[in-house]
C-alpha positions in Angstrom: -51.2 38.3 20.4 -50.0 36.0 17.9 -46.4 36.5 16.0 -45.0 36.2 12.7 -41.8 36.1 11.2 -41.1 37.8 7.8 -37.6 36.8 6.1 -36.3 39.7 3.9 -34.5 37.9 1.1 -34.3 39.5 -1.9 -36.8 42.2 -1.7 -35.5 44.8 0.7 -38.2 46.9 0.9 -41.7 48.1 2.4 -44.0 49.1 -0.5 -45.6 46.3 -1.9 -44.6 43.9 -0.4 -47.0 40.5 0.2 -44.9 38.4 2.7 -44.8 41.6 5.3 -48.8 42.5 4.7 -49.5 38.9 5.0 -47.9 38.8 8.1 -49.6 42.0 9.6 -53.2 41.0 8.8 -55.3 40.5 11.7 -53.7 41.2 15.4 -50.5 40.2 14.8 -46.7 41.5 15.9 -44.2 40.8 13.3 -40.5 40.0 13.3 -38.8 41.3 10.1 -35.6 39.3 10.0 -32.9 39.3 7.6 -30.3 36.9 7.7 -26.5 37.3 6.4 -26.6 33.6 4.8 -22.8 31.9 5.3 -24.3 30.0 2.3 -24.4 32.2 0.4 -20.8 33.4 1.3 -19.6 29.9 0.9 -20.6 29.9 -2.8 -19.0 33.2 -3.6 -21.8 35.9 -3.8 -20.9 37.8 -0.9 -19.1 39.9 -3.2 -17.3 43.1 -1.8 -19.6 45.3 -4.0 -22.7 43.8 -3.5 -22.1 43.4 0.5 -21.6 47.1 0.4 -24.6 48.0 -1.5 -26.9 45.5 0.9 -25.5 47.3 4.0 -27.2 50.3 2.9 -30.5 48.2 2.0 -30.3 46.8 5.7 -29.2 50.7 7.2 -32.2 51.9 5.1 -34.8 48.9 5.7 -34.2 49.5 10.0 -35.1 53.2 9.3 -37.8 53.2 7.1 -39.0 50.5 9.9 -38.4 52.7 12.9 -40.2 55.0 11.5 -43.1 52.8 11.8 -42.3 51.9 15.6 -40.6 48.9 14.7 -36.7 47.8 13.9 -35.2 45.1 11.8 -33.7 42.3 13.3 -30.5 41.1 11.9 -28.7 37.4 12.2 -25.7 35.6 10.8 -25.6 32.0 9.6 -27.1 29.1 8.6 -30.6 30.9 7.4 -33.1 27.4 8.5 -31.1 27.5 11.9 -31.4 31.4 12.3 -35.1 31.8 11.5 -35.8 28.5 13.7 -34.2 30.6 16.5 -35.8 33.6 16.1 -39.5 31.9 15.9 -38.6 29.9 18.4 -37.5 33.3 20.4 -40.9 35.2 19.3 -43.0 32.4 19.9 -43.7 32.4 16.1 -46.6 30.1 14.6 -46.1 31.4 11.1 -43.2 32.5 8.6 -43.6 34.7 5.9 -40.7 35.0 2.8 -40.6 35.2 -0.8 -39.7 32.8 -3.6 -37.0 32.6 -5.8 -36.0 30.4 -8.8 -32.4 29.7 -7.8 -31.4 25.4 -7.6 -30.0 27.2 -4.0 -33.2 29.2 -3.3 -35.3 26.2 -3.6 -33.4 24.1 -1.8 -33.1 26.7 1.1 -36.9 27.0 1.0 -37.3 23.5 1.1 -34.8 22.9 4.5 -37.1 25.6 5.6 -40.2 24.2 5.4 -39.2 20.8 6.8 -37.6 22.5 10.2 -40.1 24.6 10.8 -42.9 21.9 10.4 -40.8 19.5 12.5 -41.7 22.7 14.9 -45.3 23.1 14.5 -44.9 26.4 12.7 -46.1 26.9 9.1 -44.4 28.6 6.0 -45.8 30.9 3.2 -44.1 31.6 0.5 -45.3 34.4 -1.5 -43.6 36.0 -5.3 -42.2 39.4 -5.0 -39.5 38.7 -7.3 -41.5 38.7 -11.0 -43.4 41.6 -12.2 -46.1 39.7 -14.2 -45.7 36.1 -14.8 -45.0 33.5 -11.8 -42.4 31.1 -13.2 -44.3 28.2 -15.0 -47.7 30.1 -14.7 -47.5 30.1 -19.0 -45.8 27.7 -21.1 -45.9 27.0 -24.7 -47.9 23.5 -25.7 -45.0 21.5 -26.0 -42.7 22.3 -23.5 -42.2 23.4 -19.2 -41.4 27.1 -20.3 -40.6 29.0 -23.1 -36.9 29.3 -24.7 -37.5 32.4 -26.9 -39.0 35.9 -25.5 -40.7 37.5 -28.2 -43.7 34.7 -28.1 -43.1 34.9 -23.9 -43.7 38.5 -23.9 -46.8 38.0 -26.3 -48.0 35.9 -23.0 -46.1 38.3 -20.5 -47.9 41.5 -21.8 -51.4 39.9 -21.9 -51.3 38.8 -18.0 -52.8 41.4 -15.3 -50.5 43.1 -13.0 -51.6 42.8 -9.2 -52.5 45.9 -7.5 -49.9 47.9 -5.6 -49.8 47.5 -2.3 -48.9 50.5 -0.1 -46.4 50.1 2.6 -47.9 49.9 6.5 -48.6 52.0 8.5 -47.0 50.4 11.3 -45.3 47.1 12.5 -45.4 46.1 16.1 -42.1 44.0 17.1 -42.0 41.5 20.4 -39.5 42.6 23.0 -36.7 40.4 23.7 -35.6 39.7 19.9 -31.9 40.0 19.8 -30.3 41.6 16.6 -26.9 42.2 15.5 -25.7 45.4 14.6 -26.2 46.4 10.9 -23.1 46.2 9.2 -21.6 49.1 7.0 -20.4 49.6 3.9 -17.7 51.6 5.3 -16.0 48.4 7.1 -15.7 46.6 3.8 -13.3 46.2 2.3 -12.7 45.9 -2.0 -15.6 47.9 -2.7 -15.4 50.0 -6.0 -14.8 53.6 -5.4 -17.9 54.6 -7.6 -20.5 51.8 -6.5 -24.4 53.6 -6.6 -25.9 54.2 -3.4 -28.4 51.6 -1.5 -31.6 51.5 -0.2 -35.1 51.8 -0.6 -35.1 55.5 -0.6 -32.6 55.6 -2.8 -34.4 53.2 -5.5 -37.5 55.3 -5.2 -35.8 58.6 -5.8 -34.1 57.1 -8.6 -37.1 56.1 -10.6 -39.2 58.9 -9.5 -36.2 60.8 -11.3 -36.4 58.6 -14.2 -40.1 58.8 -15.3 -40.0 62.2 -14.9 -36.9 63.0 -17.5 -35.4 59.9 -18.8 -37.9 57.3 -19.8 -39.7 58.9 -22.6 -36.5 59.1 -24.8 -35.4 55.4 -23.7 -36.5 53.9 -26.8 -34.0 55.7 -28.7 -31.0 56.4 -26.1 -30.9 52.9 -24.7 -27.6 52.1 -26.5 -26.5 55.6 -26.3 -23.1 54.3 -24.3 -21.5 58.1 -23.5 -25.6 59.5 -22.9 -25.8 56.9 -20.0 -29.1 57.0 -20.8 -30.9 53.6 -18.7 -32.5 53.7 -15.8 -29.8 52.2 -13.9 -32.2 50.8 -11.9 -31.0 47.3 -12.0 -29.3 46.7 -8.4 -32.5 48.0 -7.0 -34.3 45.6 -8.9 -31.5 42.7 -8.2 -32.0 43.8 -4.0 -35.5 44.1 -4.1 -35.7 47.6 -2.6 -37.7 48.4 -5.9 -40.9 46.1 -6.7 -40.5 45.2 -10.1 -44.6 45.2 -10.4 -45.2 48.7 -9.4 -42.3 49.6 -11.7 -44.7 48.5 -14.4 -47.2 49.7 -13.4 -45.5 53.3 -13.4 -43.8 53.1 -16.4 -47.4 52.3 -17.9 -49.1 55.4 -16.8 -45.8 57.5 -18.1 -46.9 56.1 -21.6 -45.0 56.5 -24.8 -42.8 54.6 -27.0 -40.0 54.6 -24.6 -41.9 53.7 -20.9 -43.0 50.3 -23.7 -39.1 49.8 -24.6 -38.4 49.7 -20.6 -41.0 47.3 -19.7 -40.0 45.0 -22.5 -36.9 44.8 -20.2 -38.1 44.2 -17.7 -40.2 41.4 -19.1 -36.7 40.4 -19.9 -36.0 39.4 -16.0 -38.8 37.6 -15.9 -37.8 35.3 -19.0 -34.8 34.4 -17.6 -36.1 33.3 -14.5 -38.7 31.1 -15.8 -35.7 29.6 -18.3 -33.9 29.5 -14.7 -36.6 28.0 -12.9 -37.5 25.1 -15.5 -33.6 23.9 -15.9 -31.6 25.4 -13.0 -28.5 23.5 -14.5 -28.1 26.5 -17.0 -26.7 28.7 -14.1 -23.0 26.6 -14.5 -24.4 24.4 -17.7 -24.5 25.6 -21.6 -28.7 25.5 -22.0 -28.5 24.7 -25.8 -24.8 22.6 -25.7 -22.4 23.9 -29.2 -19.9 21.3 -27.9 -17.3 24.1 -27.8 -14.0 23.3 -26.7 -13.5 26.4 -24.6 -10.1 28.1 -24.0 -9.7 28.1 -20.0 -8.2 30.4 -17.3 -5.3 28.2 -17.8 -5.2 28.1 -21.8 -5.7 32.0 -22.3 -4.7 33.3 -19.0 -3.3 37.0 -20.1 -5.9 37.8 -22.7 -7.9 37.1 -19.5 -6.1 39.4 -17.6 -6.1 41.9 -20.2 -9.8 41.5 -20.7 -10.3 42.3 -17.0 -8.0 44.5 -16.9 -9.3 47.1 -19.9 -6.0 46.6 -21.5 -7.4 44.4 -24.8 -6.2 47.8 -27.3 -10.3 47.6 -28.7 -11.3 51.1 -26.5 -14.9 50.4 -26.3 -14.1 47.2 -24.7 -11.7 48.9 -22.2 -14.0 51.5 -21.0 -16.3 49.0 -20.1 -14.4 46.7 -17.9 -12.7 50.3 -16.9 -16.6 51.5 -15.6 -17.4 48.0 -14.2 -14.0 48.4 -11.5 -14.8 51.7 -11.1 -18.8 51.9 -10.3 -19.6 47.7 -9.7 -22.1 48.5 -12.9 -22.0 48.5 -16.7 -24.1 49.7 -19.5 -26.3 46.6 -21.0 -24.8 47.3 -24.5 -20.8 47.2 -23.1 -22.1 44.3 -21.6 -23.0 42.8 -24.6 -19.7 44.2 -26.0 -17.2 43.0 -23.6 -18.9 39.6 -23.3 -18.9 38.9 -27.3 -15.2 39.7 -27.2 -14.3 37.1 -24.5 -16.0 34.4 -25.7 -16.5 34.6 -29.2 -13.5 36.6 -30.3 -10.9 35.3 -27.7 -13.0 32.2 -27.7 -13.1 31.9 -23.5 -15.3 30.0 -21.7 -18.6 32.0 -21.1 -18.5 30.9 -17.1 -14.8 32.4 -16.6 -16.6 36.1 -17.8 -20.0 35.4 -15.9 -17.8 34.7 -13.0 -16.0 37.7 -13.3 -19.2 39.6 -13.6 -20.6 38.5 -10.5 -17.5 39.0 -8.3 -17.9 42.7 -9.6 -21.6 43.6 -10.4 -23.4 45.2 -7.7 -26.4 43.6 -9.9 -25.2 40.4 -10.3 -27.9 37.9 -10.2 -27.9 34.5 -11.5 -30.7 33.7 -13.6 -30.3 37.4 -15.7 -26.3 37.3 -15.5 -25.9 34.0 -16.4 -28.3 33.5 -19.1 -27.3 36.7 -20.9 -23.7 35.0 -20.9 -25.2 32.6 -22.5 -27.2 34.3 -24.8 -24.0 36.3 -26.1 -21.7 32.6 -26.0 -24.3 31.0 -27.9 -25.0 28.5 -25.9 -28.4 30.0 -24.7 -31.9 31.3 -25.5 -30.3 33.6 -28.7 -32.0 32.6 -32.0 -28.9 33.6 -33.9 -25.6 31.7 -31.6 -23.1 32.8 -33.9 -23.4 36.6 -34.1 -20.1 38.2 -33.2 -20.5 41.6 -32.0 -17.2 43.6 -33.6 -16.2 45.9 -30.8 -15.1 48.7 -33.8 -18.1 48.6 -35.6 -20.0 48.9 -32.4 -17.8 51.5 -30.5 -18.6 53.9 -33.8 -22.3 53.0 -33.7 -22.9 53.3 -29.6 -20.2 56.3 -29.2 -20.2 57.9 -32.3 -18.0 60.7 -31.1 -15.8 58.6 -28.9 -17.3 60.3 -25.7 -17.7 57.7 -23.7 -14.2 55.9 -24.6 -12.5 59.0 -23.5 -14.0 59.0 -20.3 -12.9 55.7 -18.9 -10.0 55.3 -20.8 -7.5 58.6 -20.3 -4.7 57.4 -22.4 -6.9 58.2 -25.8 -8.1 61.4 -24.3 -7.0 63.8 -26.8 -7.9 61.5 -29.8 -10.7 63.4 -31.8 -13.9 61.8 -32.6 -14.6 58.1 -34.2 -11.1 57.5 -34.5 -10.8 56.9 -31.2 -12.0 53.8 -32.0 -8.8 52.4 -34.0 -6.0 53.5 -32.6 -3.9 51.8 -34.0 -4.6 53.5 -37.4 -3.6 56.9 -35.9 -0.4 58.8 -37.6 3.5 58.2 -35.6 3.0 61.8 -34.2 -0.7 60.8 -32.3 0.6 57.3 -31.8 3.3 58.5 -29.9 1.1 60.6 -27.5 -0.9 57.5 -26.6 2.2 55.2 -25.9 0.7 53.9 -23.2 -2.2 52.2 -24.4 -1.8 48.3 -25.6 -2.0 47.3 -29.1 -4.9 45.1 -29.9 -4.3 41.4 -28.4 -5.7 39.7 -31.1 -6.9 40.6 -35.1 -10.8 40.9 -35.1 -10.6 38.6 -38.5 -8.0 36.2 -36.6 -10.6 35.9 -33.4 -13.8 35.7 -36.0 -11.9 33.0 -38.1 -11.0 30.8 -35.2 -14.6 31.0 -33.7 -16.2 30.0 -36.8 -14.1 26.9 -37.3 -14.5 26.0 -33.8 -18.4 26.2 -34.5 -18.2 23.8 -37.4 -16.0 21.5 -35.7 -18.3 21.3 -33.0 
């Protein structure tokens, strides 16, 4: 009986999947291995949130396998040394994982390769990451990869999906493979008190749920900040306990105006990681330099704080940064929102936010968090760098009524309608009632006028 090892990576999951029916084709038993990376630890994306949310995966992944007479094996450390072990263990000829477009992923893959070869075992490396398009597998005529998505997704859209493939049957694990216990969310410590539930059968409720009664009006709700009206889908996406190819290919047969709008999003993913692939320096690097002279942690250190804090006085902004403590997740257009307001109205370094983000998001991945920092700074794919997204004007457009505001941010709770919004215009008598909320750190014109001349400088 021959053996193979599948590394789980970042595509927790049993429906189509390549690496694990790769690995069961032909008389084979199959290790499915995950390993808790130190590297990855060691560069800060073990985050509280995101740890909790992958203990689920792992809880849910060793179920969904028992039920199919096999178990997951878990190890921690150095992933080339831990997967050399466990072949080594199985008797293994053959490894099966996925790629990624990370500068750390490919350098991982790479150690990998070399050990196991050094071993007289092979590696296949298979995508599961992208829905349609491979990184590299269309470029424009004159460059690697393409640096705007509207003539990407021309190319995206006209590539055929792979099939589906269905999730097996069974998986038939060698004795005497040693695993360490699963770890829980519940030992962790830091975890937001609203963070989403993990796990494969989670993920597949959850867009079951979604096609049925929230993607046909997606077109029109997107932005819809107090309708909470995306898929939320994201962190199942980021884990991998969702394949972004049969998400497609479901949205597809839902039809409609609104199943197109999703899939142009998630088109979205796979633009950034074929801009991440092509230059991996753009994950710490500006992509398209402004020469901007930055204000630091140590230059604006409490508008900083108050940023992170949801204590800037602009209420849309604060209930965003309010919902991403509470839940580890934030609506794409507070995003957008709260990321405009730190680095083009305070003028803060773009990595000092996308940092942030990823200590926080339960989400946070590098090639879509990062470039969408950069898309927002200016310094990225974004065709017009110096938009400035005024939180007011936006708040009144995205929460018309103030609903969403209210929610997160309890001191403006008995404010009426848009004026929620601006505060700071309210009467002494409603004023008074909401003494507990900030004034606005800086003037929107102030902010707008020092961003602009630090543009023309530059």
């Amino acid at each position: 009986m021959y053996v193979s090892v599948v590394l789980f990576t970042a595509d927790l999951r049993l429906y189509d999947h390549p690496p694990l029916r790769a690995a069961l084709s032909g008389p084979r038993e199959v290790v499915p291995l995950f390993v808790r990376d130190t590297g990855v630890a060691a560069v800060g994306f073990a985050a509280p949130n995101r740890s909790a949310f992958l203990a689920d995966c792992l809880r849910d992944l060793d179920a969904g396998l028992r039920g199919r007479g096999g178990r997951l094996v878990v190890r921690s450390g150095d992933v080339v040394a831990e997967v050399c072990k466990v072949a080594a263990e199985a008797d293994a000829d053959e490894v099966h994982m996925a790629a990624d477009v990370s500068a750390y992923a490919h350098r991982r893959e790479r150690r990998l390769r070399r050990a196991l070869e050094a071993e007289g075992r092979r590696l296949y490396v298979h995508d599961t990451v992208t829905a349609a398009v491979t990184p590299g597998a269309v470029t424009p005529a004159s460059s690697d990869h393409f640096a705007v998505f509207t003539p990407y997704f021309r190319q995206w859209s006209a590539q055929p999906l792979r099939d589906v493939l269905e999730a097996p049957r069974s998986v038939r694990v060698p004795s005497g493979v040693g695993s360490e216990e699963l770890p829980s969310r519940a030992a962790l410590p830091g975890v937001s008190p609203g963070l989403a539930e993990g796990g494969e059968a989670a993920g597949r409720k959850r867009l079951t749920a979604w096609l049925r009664s929230g993607v046909a009006a997606y077109e029109d709700r997107h932005d819809d900040l107090a309708g909470d009206a995306t898929s939320r889908l994201s962190p199942h996406l980021h884990f991998g306990t969702l394949s972004p190819v049969e998400l497609v290919h479901r949205a597809r047969r839902a039809g409609g105006p609104g199943a197109e709008a999703f899939v142009r999003q998630v088109a979205w993913r796979d633009f950034h990681r074929q801009v991440l692939a092509a230059r991996p320096g753009a994950a710490l690097a500006d992509y398209r330099t402004k020469h901007d002279r930055w204000r630091s942690a140590r230059t604006a250190g409490d508008d900083i704080a108050a940023w992170r804090e949801g204590r800037t006085g602009y209420p849309v902004v604060d209930a965003a940064m309010r919902q991403l403590l509470h839940e580890g997740w934030m609506h794409n257009r507070a995003r957008l929102l709260t990321a405009s307001f730190l680095a083009k109205t305070l003028y803060v370094d773009w990595r000092v936010g996308a940092r942030y983000f990823l200590d926080l998001l339960v989400d946070g991945d590098i090639a879509n968090n990062q470039l969408n920092w950069q898309w927002v700074a200016g310094t990225g794919t974004d065709t017009r760098p110096n938009r400035v997204l005024n939180p007011v004007t936006q708040g009144k457009r995205h929460d018309p009524e103030g609903v969403y505001v209210r929610r997160w941010v309890p001191e403006l709770r008995d404010v009426a309608g848009a004026a929620v919004h601006e505060p700071w215009k309210l009467g002494a008598a409603d004023r008074a009632r909401i003494g507990a909320y900030p004034d606005p750190i800086i003037d929107l014109a102030d902010g707008l006028a020092r961003f602009r001349r630090a543009r023309d400088r530059g």
